[in-house]
C-alpha positions, 0 to 999 in steps of 0.5 A: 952668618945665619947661625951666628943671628939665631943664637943672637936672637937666642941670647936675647931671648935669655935676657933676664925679663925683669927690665934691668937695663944692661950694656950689649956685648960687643967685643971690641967696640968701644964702651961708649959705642955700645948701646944699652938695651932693656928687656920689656919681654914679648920680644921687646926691647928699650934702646937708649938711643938719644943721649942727654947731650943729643937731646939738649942740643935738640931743643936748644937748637929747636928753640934758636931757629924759631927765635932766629926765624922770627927775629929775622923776618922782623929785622928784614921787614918790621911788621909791628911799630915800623921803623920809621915811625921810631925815633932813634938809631936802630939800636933803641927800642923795639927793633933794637931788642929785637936785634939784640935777641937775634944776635945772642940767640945766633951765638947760642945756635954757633955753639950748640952746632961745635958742641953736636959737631964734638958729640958727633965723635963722642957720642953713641952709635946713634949720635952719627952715621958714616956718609961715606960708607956704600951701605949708607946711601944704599940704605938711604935709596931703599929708604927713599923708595919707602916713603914713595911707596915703590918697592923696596928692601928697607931695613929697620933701624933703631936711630936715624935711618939714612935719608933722615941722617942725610938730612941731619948732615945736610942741616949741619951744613945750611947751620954752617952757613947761617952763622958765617954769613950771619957773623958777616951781616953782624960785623960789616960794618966794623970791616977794620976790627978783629971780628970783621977781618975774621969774616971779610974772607966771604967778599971773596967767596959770595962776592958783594954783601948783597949776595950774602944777605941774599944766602943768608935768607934763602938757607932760612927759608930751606931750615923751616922748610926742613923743620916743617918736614922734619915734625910731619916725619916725626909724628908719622913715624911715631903712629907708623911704628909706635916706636915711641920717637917722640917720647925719645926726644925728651926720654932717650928711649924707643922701643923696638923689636928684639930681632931688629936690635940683633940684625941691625948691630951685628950688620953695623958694628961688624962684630960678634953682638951677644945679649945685655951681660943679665942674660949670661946668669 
């Protein structure tokens, strides 16, 4: 196994520096599942690691939580033109626009979260991490003894690393359940209709509305704690490793080192990784 990491090192070693960007060789890996790298010299590589559909998905849905957060905070305690100061149903004017942007805005969040959930089986290597696998939560403890500061045997890794995608997975889930209970709060009162029956199955599971309200708004605040976390994370990765991870977000791009690209494909993908095909020549 060492022989085999030294003549990947090697080969990447050989790669052609003048930055063409090329596909590694990963035999029997599917072609979509195999990463493409660019040589920077210096014993530095471009990784494209977020692909187009990430990245919209990432600021569609960055966009839909803060509407979302703010509308409904609106919804559950109008701070500007109080309702009762309003002619009218609740349909007109301000809170009326308000509930409209909300509800078109959690249509919007409902198929952003499907098309991540299809990109999660089509995407790249990065697009997803198995949960179920030992070495993700062995990965994910060491990661954890890291940001604590304890010893550790953290690894580097070029997407997510996994106590971030476990929160990633964790976010999917708190996603899930605002748009079911939000569904639910937006066709209660029409029980006896197609939209209404299709959620009415939750009286069942949470018990009465209030309680789903009451979910609805707990996993809210649990999103914006994530956001919170999630941005504080980014911007200390970003000077911590100069990886570029914020740049990544709109390029799809981070540069990394060489070795950790080797190491971490030929522990993941299980399987012989050579160089981009330019270091053949």
């Amino acid at each position: 196994m060492a022989y085999e990491l030294e003549a990947q090192k090697r080969a990447y070693r050989r790669a052609d520096e003048g930055g063409e960007r090329r596909r590694v060789a990963a035999p029997g890996v599917p072609d979509h599942r195999r990463p493409v790298v660019q040589n920077l010299g210096d014993g530095y590589v471009r990784v494209y690691v977020w692909e187009l559909p990430v990245r919209v998905w990432h600021w569609i849905n960055a966009f839909s939580i803060f509407t979302l957060f703010v509308t409904g905070v609106y919804i559950g305690n109008p701070f500007v033109f109080p309702v009762p100061l309003i002619p009218g149903e609740a349909a007109n004017f301000f809170m009326g626009w308000v509930r409209i942007v909300h509800f078109i805005t959690g249509f919007v969040f409902a198929v952003a979260w499907v098309g991540r959930l299809y990109w999660l089986i089509w995407g790249n290597r990065y697009a997803a991490e198995n949960p179920f696998s030992k070495e993700f939560w062995l990965g994910m403890w060491e990661t954890f003894k890291f940001y604590l500061f304890l010893p550790n045997r953290k690894r580097h890794y070029v997407g997510h690393n996994p106590l971030a995608m476990f929160s990633y997975y964790a976010l999917g889930v708190m996603s899930l359940i605002m748009v079911l209970t939000g569904f639910f709060m937006l066709f209660e009162p029409q029980l006896d209709t197609t939209w209404g029956k299709l959620v009415s199955w939750q009286f069942k599971v949470f018990g009465d509305a209030f309680t789903i309200r009451s979910i609805h708004h707990v996993v809210a605040w649990l999103i914006m704690i994530f956001v919170m976390v999630h941005v504080y994370m980014a911007i200390r990765d970003d000077f911590m490793e100069r990886s570029g991870t914020l740049s990544s977000i709109f390029t799809g791009w981070k540069t990394v080192p060489k070795e950790a690209v080797v190491e971490e494909l030929g522990r993941k993908l299980d399987v012989p990784v050579e160089a981009p095909e330019a270091s053949r020549n």
